[in-house]
N, C-alpha and C positions, 0 to 999 in steps of 0.2 A: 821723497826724493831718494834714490837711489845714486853713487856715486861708485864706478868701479876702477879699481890700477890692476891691472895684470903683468906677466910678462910675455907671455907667449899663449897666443887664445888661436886656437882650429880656425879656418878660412872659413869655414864653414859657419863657424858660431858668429866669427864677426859677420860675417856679412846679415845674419841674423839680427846682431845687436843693431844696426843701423836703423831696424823700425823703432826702435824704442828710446835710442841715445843720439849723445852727440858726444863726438870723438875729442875733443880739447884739446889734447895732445896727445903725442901716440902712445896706446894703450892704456889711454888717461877717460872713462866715460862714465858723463852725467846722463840722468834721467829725469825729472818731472813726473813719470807716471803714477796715475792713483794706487792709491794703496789697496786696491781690489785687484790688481794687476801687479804690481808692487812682487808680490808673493809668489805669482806664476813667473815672472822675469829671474828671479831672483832663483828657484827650486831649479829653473831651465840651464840656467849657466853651472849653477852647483853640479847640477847631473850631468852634462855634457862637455866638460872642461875634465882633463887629469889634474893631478899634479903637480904637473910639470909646467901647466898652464900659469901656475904663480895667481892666484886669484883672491884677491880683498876688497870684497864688496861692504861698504861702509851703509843702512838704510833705514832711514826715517825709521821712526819708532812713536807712539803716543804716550809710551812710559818714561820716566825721567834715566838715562840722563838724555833720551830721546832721539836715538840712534843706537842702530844694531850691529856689530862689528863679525863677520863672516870672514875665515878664511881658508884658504882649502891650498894648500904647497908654498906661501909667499913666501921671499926669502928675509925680508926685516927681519933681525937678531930680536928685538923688543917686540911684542903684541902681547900685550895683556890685562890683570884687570887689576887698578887698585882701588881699594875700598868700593868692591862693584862697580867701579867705573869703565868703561872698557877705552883703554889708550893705545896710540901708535905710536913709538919711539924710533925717533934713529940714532943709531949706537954713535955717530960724531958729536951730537948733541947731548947726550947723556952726562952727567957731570962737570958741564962747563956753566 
C-alpha cells in the first residue's frame, strides 16, 4: 500500500497517478498496488515531482515497523526517526 499527501503535484503527474490511486481528498492518494509495482510508482513520482511539490509518500514495507517513510520538500516541521522508527509529527500536537 502506498499512501501519498502532497502539496502541489505537476498536472501532468496527477493525471498520471490516477492509474494507480485514488484521490480521498485533495492531494490526499491511496494506492493498493503490488509491491512489484509498488517501487516503479513510487521512483516515478520521486523523479518527477520538485520540491516544491511538497511530497510524502508513506509505503508498505515487509520489515518492521513495516512502512517506509519518503519525503522530498514537505512542509511538516516534525519527520523523523525515533529509536528507528520513522514518525510524522504536527508541531500543534507535540507536547500537549
Amino acid at each position: 500500500m502506498i499512501v501519498v499527501m502532497a502539496e502541489r503535484i505537476p498536472p501532468a503527474v496527477r493525471g498520471r497517478m490516477k492509474l494507480w490511486f485514488i484521490e480521498i481528498k485533495p492531494n490526499v492518494f491511496v494506492s493498493g498496488v503490488k509491491d512489484s509495482v509498488a517501487k516503479q510508482v513510487v521512483d516515478y513520482l520521486y523523479n518527477s515531482c520538485s520540491e516544491e511539490s511538497g511530497l510524502l509518500i508513506m509505503e508498505s514495507s515487509r520489515k518492521a515497523p513495516y512502512y517506509k517513510v519518503i519525503k522530498k520538500g514537505f512542509s511538516l516541521d516534525y519527520i523523523g526517526n525515533i529509536n528507528g522508527l520513522p514518525l510524522v509529527f504536527d508541531r500543534n500536537s507535540v507536547g500537549q
